[in-house]
N, C-alpha and C positions, 0 to 999 in steps of 0.2 A: 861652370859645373853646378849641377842642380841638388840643392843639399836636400834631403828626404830626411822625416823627424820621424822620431822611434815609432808612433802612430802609424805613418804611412809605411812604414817596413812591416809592420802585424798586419795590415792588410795585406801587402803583396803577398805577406804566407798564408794569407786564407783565401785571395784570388788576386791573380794579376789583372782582370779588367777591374777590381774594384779601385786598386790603387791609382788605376789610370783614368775611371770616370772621376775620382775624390779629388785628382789635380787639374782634370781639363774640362769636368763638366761639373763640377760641385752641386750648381745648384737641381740637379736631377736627384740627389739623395731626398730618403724622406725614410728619416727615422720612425719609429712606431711608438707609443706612450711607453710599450715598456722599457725603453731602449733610452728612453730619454726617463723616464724613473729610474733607472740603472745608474743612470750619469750623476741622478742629485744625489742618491747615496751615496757614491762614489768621494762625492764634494764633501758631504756629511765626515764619511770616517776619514778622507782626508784631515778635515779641521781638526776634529777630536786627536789624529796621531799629530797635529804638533802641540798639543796640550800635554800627550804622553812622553813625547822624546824630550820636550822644552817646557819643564814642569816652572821655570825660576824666568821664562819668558824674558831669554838672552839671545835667541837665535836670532835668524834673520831670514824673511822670507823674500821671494824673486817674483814682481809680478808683470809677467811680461805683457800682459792689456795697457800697464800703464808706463813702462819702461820702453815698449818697442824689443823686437829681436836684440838690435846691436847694443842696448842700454843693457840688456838681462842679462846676456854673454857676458857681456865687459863686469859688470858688477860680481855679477858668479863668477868669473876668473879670479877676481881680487880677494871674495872671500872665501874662497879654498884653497888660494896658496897664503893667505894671511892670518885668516879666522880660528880662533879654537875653541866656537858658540857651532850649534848645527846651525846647517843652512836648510832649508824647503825650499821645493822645485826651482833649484842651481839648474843654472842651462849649462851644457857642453858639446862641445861642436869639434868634431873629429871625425876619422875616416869616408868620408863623404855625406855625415850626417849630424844629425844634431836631437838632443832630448835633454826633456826636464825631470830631474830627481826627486821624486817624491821626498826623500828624508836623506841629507850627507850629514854625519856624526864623525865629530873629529875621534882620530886614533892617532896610536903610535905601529909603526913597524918597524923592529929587530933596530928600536932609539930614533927613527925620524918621523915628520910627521906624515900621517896618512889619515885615509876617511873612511868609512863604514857606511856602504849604499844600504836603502834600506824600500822597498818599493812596499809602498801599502796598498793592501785588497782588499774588498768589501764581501768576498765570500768567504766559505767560515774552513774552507784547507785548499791546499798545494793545489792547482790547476794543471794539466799540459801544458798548454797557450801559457803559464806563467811563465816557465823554462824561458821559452823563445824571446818571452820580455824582457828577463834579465839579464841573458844572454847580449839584447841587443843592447840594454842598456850599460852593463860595464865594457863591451867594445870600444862603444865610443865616449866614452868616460877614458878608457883605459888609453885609446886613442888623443884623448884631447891633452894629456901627459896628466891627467889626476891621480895621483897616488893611493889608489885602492887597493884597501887591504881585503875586506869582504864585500861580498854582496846578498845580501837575504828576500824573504820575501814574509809581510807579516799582515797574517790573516784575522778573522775575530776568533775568536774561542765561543761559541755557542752555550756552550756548559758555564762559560763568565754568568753573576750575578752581581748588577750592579748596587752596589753598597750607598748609592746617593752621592747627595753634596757635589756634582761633578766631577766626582773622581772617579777616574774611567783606567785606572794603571790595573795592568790582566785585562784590559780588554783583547786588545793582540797579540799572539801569540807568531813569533820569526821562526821563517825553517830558512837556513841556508844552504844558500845554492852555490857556494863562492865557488869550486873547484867546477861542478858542471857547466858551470856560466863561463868561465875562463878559456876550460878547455877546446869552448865550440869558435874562439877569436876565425879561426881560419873561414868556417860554416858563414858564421856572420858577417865577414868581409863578402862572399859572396852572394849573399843576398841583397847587400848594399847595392853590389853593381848589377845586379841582376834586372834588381826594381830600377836602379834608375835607368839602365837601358828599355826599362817597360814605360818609363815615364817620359823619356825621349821621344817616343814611337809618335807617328803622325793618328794612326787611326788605332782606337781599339781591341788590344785584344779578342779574338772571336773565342768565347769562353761560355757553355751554352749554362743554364741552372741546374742545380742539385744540389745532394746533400752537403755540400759547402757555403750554399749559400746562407745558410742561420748554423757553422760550426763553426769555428767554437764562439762566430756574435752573428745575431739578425744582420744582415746588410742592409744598407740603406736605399740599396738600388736595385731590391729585388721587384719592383714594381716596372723601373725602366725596362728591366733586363727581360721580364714578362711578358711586355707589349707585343700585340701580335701574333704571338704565339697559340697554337689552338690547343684549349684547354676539351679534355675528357669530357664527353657529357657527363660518365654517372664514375666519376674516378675512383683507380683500387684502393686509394687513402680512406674510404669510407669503409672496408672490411674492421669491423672493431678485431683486435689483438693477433692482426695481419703479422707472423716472425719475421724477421728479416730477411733471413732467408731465401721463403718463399717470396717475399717483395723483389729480390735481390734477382731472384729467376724472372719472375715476370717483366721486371723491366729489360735485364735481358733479351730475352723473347718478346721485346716491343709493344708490350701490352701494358697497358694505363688503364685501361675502362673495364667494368665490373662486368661488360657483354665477353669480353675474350676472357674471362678466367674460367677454366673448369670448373665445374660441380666437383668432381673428384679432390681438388686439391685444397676445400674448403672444408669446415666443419660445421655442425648444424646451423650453429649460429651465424655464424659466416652468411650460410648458403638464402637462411632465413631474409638476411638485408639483403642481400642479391636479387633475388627472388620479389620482394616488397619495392625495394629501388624501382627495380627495370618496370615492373606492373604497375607500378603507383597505386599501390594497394597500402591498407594497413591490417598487423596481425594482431590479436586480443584474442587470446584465454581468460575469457570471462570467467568462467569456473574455477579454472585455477586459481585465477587472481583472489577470489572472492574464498575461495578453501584456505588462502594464504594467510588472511585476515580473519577469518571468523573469529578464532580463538579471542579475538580480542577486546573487552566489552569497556564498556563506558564509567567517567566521563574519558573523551575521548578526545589527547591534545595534542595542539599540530604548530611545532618550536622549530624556531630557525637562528641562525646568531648572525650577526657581522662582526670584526673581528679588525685588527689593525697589527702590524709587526714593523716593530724598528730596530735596521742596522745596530744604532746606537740608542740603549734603550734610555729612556727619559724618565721611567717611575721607579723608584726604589724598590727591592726586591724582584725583578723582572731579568729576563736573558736576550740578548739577542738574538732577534727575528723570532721574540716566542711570541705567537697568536693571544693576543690581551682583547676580549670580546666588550665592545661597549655598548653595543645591542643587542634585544632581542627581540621577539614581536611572536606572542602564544596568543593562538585561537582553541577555545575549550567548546565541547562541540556536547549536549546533553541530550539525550531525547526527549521528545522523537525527533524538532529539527530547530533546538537552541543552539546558537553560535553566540559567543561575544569573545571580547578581542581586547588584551590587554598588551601592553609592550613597554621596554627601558631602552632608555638612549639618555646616554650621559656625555654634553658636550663643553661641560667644565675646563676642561686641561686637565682634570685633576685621574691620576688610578683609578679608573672605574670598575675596578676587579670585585672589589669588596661590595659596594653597592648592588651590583651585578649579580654578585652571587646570592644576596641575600632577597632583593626583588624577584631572584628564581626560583627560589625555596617558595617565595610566598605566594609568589602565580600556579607554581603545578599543584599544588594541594599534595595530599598523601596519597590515592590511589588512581590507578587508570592508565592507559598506556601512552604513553608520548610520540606519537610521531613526526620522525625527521627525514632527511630526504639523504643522503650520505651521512648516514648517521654516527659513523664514526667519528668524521671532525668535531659536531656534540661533544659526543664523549669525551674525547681528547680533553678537549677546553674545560671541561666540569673537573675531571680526572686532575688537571693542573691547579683549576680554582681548590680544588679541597687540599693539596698538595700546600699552597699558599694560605689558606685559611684551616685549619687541622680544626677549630671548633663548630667549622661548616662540615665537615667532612665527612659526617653521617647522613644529613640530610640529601646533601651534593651527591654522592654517592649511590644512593636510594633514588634518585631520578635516574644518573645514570643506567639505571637498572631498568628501567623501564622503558628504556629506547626502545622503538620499533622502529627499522629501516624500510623507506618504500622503495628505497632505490633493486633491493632484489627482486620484488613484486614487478618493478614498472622493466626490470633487463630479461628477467626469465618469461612476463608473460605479455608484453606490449611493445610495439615495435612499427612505426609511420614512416613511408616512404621519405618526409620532409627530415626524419630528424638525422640524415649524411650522418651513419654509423656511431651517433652518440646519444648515450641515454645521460646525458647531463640533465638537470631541470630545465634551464633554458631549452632547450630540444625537445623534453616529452611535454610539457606544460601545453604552446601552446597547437603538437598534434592531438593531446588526449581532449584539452579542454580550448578548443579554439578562440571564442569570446573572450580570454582573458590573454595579455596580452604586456609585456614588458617595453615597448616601443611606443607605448602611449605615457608612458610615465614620464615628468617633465626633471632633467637634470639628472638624476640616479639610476641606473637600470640595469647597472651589471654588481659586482663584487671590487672591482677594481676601483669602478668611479665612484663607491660607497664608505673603500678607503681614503680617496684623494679628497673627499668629500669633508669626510672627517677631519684630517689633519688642513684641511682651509677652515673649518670653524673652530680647532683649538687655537688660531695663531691669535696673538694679544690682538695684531691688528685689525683683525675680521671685523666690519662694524657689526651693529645690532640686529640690523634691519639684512644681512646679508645669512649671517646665522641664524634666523630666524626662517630666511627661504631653505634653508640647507635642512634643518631640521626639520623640517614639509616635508623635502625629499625623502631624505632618508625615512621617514616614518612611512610614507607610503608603499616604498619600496622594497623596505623588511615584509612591510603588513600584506603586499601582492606576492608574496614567498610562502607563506601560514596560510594563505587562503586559497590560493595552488593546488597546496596540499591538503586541503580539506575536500575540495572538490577531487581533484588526482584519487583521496581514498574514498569519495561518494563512488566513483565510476569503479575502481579496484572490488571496493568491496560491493558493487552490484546493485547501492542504492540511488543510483538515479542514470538514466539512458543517457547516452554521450551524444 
């Protein structure tokens, strides 16, 4: 009998060919970085919740890399009918399956002993997809004869402010699930056999793609599952704020490419990318754009941030997953055609908030208008800094104020067949300004790798000579973001031919 582990049952509930490429063809997955940044979190607020549950570090953890399957079983049998310390990730092996307990805390019920399942999550409330995990997970707990009392599910608190010193107690907050999770025993016996009759199967599942295949996780075998398949030349996924709805009808109606959707069922904007797609054309209201911007006189500055968020935060006074900006990179632009270029990056380890804020104050000067490119995220981040520093919070503030967003200028009056229905920066940069170019930049090029980047040069172990390339990158690659945008408002506001 083929035991299937709590993992490979959440897959079968989100497709049965994935469960059965994950058993017979493994090595065809190919997770994608964020999918595997997912999983270190994951690891992260693991650790910290046996810091939370097991503050007097009595418990006993289960590690089956070094234990083997039959070592982990056998140990986690012994301490949950013997133990009255919690145990992390106890194996239990019942109803045709087996899974590891993120957190068992001894209990009592109605005077004997029982345990308190407790499954930790790295998102900040209740999921759907939770349901079905803890479901499966006191099944077979409840199967293996373990005496559970509850079962919960504990999330971060987002609104938590970490107080220092490694005390992380309010970090998660538990909702339980004990009675929905119970009551689905029967549900969950049938999935068990469901999938492993799916995993029995000689050949594959014939299961074609959609939208299950990244609900409620990315699969990792969306690339196999692609092969061969003929893709849209100019696909309706490029319609920017396409409803579902209408998505829902078109596919329907067999239709993927931007050639078979009506004009009628489109709105200007819509019809606008349609129209620029198929012709390979680009649109520009020079006028407009340029009417949009006049108002705005000099000196004339072009701010961009980078930004870091941690599950579990690591600076004092800070929240989980709240955007802590450690760069930024301001071009001040004077007449008739001075540029110069100032910018902060703090690769310390240390809260860059304060330094941050204060190197901000001092680059924008008092007057002139600032521009950013989604300029609300700005905002946001200043809006937080003066929240954090109250005696910056005039000046902070007073910038704020002077954001000018280009991203309305670049949606309502520009629009390149290249940039596939997104006015992102990366998208309009290099249709409006071709010559400049993010793929030339060595190491740093997006937002994501600017983070991962970061948190490689705060680790104690980074050498000298490695943070020092890291700090290259990232300096150039703030600095090709501000100057983007200077050029982006040369062409907007009509001073220099694209």
């Amino acid at each position: 009998m083929r035991l299937l582990s709590k993992s490979k049952i959440i897959a079968f509930r989100q497709c049965s060919k994935r469960l059965w490429l994950e058993i017979h063809r493994p090595e065809l997955r190919e997770d994608s970085a964020g999918t595997l940044a997912s999983f270190q979190v994951g690891h992260q607020v693991g650790d910290v919740a046996r810091r939370i549950y097991d503050p007097k570090r009595k418990g006993a953890t289960i590690d089956v890399q070094a234990e083997g399957f039959g070592g982990a079983l056998a140990r986690s049998a012994r301490l949950l009918a013997e133990s009255r310390q919690p145990v992390f990730e106890a194996g239990v092996q019942g109803g045709g399956a087996l899974a590891f307990a993120d957190v068992m805390l001894p209990a009592t019920d109605r005077g004997k002993r029982a345990w308190r399942m407790v499954e930790v999550k790295s998102s900040t409330s209740v999921k759907d997809y939770h349901h079905d995990d803890v479901a499966v997970q006191a099944f077979i707990a409840r199967a293996a004869g373990v005496p559970l009392k509850s079962v919960a599910v504990a999330c971060i608190d987002s609104s938590w402010v970490y107080p220092g010193k490694d005390d992380y107690q309010g970090l998660l907050v538990e909702t339980d699930l004990t009675d929905a999770a119970f009551e689905r025993a029967a549900e969950v016996g049938d999935w068990i056999a469901e999938a492993r009759d799916v995993a029995a199967r000689r050949r594959e599942p014939a299961i074609d793609v959609g939208d299950h295949c990244h609900t409620p996780f990315e699969c990792g075998f969306c690339n196999y599952c692609n092969r061969g398949r003929s893709q849209p030349e100019y696909p309706v996924d490029w319609l920017p704020n396409l409803s579902q709805a209408k998505r829902a009808d078109l596919a329907d109606q067999g239709v993927d490419d931007l050639r078979g959707v009506p004009d009628a069922l489109l709105n200007e904007r819509q019809r606008l990318v349609k129209r620029c797609t198929l012709d390979d054309t680009m649109h520009f209201d020079a006028a407009g754009a340029a009417a949009d911007l006049k108002q705005h006189g000099f000196p004339a500055y072009f701010l961009d941030f980078e930004t870091i968020q941690f599950a579990v935060p690591i600076w004092k006074g800070t929240r989980p997953y709240q955007q802590i900006p450690f760069q930024f990179s301001l071009h001040r632009l004077t007449p008739p055609d001075r540029l110069t270029h100032e910018a902060f990056l703090d690769l310390s380890g240390a809260d860059p908030s304060g330094p941050f804020a204060k190197a901000l104050i001092a680059g924008c000067g008092s007057k002139g208008p600032i521009f950013a490119y989604n300029a609300g995220f700005e905002s946001a981040r200043i809006g937080e800094l003066a929240e954090r520093f109250p005696r910056l919070a005039g000046p902070l503030m007073k910038i704020s104020g002077r954001l000018v967003d280009l991203l309305p200028v670049a949606r309502n009056r520009f629009y390149h067949s290249s940039q596939q229905g997104s006015w992102s920066i990366k998208s309009v940069l290099p249709a409006a300004v071709p010559e400049l170019s993010y793929s030339a930049l060595e190491g740093v090029n997006d937002g994501a790798m600017a983070m991962n980047a970061y948190c490689e040069a705060i680790q104690p172990g980074t050498t000298a000579e490695r943070k020092a390339g890291i700090e290259k990158q990232l300096r150039a690659y703030c600095q090709l973001d501000t100057f983007g945008l200077v050029r982006l408002w040369q062409l907007f506001s009509g001073r220099t031919a694209r």
